[in-house]
C-alpha positions as semicolon CSV with decimal commas, in nm:
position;residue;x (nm);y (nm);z (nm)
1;X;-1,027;-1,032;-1,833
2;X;-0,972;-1,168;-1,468
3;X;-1,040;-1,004;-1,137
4;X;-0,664;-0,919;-1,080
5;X;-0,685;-0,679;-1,459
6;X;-0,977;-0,524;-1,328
7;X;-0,926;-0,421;-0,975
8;X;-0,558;-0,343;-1,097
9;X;-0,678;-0,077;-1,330
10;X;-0,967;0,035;-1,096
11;X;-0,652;0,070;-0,829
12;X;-0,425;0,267;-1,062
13;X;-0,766;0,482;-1,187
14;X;-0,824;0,552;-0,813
15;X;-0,420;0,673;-0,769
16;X;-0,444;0,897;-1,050
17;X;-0,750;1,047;-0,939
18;X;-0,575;1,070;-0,600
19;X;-0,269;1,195;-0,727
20;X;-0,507;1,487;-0,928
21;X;-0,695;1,608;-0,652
22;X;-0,372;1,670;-0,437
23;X;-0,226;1,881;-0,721
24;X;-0,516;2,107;-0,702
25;X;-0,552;2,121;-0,327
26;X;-0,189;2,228;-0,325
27;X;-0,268;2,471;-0,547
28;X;-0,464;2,730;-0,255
29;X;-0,253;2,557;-0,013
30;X;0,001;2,732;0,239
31;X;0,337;2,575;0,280
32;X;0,439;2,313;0,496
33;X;0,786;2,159;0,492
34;X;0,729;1,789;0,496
35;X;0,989;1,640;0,753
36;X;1,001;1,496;1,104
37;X;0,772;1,231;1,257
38;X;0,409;1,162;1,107
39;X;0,222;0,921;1,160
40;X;-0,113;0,853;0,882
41;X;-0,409;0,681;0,743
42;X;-0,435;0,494;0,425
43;X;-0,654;0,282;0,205
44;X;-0,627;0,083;-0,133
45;X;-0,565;-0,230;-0,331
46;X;-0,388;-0,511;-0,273
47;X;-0,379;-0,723;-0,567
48;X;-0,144;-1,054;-0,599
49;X;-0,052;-1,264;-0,880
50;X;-0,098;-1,565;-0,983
51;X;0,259;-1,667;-1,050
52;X;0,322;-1,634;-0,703
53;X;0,588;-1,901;-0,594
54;X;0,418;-1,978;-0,262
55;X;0,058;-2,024;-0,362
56;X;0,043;-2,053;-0,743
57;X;-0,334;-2,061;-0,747
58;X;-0,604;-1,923;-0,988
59;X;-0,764;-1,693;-0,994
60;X;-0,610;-1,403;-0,964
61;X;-0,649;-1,261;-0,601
62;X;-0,637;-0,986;-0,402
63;X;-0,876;-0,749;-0,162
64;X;-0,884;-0,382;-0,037
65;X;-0,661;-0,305;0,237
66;X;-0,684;0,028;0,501
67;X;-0,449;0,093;0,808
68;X;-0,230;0,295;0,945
69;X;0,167;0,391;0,881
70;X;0,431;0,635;1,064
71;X;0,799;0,679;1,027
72;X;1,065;1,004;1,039
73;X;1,169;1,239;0,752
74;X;1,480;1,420;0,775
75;X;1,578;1,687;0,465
76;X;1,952;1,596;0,412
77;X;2,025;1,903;0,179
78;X;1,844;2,103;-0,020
79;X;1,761;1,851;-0,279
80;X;1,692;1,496;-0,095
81;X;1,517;1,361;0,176
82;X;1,564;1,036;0,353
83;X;1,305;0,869;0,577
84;X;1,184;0,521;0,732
85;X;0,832;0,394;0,774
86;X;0,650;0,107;0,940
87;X;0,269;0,047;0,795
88;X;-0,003;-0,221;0,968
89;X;-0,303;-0,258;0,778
90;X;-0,657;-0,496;0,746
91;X;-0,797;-0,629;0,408
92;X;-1,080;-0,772;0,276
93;X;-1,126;-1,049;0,082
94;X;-0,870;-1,236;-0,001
95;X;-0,600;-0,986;0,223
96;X;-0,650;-1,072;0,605
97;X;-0,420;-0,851;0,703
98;X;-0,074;-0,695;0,596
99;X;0,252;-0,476;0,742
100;X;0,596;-0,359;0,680
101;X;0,883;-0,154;0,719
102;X;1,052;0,039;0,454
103;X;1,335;0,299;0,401
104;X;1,239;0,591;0,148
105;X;1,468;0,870;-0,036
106;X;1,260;1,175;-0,239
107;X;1,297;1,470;-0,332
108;X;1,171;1,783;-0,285
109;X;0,947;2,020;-0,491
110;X;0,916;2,354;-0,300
111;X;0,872;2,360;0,070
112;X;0,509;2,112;0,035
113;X;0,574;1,851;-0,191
114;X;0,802;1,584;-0,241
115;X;0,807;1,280;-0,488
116;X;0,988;0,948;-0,338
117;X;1,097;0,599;-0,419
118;X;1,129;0,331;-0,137
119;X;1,222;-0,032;-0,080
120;X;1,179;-0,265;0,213
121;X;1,000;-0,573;0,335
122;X;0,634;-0,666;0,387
123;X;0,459;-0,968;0,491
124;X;0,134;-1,059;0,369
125;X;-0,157;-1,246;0,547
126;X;-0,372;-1,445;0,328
127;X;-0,782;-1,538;0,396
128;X;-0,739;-1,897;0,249
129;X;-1,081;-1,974;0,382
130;X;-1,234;-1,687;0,103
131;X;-0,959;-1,771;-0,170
132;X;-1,074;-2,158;-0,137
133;X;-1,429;-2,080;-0,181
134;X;-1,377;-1,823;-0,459
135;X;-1,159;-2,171;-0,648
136;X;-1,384;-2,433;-0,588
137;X;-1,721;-2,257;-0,590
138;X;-1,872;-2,417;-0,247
139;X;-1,918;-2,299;0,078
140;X;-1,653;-2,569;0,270
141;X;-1,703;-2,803;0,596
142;X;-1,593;-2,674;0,940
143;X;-1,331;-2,926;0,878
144;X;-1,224;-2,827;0,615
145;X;-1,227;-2,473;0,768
146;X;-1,036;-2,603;1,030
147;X;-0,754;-2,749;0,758
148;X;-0,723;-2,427;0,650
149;X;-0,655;-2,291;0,968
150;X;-0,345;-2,526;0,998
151;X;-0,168;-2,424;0,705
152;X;0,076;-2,146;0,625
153;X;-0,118;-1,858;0,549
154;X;0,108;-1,596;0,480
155;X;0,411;-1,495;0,257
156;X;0,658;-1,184;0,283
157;X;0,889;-1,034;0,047
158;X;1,107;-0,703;-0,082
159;X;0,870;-0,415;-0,146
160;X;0,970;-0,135;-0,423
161;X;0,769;0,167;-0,443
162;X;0,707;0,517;-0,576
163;X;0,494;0,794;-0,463
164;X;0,452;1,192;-0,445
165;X;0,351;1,388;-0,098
166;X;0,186;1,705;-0,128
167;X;0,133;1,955;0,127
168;X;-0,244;2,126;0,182
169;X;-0,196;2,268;0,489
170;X;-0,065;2,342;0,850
171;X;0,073;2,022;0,926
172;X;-0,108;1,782;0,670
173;X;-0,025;1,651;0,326
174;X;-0,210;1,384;0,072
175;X;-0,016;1,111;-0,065
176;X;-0,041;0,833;-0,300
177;X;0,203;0,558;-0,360
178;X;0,257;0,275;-0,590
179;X;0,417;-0,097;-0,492
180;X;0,506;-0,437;-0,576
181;X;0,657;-0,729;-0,361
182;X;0,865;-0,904;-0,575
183;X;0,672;-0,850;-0,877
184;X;0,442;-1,053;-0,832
185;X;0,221;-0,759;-0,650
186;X;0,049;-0,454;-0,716
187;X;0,021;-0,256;-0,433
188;X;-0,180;0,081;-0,457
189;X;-0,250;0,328;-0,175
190;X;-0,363;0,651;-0,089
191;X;-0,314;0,830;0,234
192;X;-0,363;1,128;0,437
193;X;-0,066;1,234;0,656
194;X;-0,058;1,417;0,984
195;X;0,280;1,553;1,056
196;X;0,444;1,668;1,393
């Protein structure tokens, strides 16, 4: 089983845990209508792989990611919602660093949750210093640091997501969300939201 399977399922493992706890929270929660500005704070897994056109390398890679993401809700009628989001985040390992912008419809459930699909475009920093040591099994040269340091290091592409927003109290909610670039990505996240 390679690193990628692993952290994938840990990832999804972690979102359903996530997704769990919000449902109860909710649960003693007061309402909160979940539109306007917000901005938030998220962390998860970033996993890539290997088919990807750009790098095609083994082994699978990937790191944790946390950062930070805002955007604007607006409730269009009673049964849709349409927002936009920009996220900046750091990673670990093999992630240096990654951000985006995407556009997102859901729908709501009550007044303090919503479920949502989005699509837009994220780029992708790579550490190709860690990913070549993790290959070839050495520690490498300052030159051969310094090679690395030259190349291309990053790769962007259409994101497509899912995720559900819950409300658990005055002017916060829990989220968790699910994405690929390309399909060649798994992408999960959770996130707590403060909203304006």
């Amino acid at each position: 089983m390679s690193i990628f399977q692993i952290t994938k399922n840990s990832a999804v493992a972690v979102s359903a845990i996530g997704f769990l706890f919000a449902t109860v929270v909710s649960g003693t929660a007061s309402a909160q209508p979940l539109e306007g500005p917000y901005v938030g704070a998220q962390i998860g897994f970033h996993g890539v792989d290997d088919g990807d056109d750009v790098f095609n390398i083994e082994p699978d890679i990937g790191g944790f990611i946390y950062g930070a993401y805002g955007g604007y809700t607006a409730r269009l009628n009673d049964y849709l919602l349409l927002g936009l989001e920009g996220n900046f985040n750091l990673g670990t390992a093999d992630i240096d660093r990654d951000a985006g912008i995407n556009a997102n419809i859901g729908v709501p459930i009550g007044r303090n949750a919503s479920v949502f699909l989005r699509g837009g475009y994220q780029w992708v920093n790579f550490d190709l210093e860690n990913i070549a040591e993790d290959i070839l099994n050495v520690e490498l040269t300052p030159a051969q640091i310094d090679l690395l340091d030259a190349a291309e290091d990053g790769d962007g592409g259409f994101l497509v997501g899912a995720g559900v927003q819950i409300g658990i109290g005055p002017n916060l909610s829990l989220r968790t969300v699910i994405d690929t670039i390309e399909f060649d990505t798994v992408r999960a996240t959770g996130g707590v939201t403060l909203h304006f």
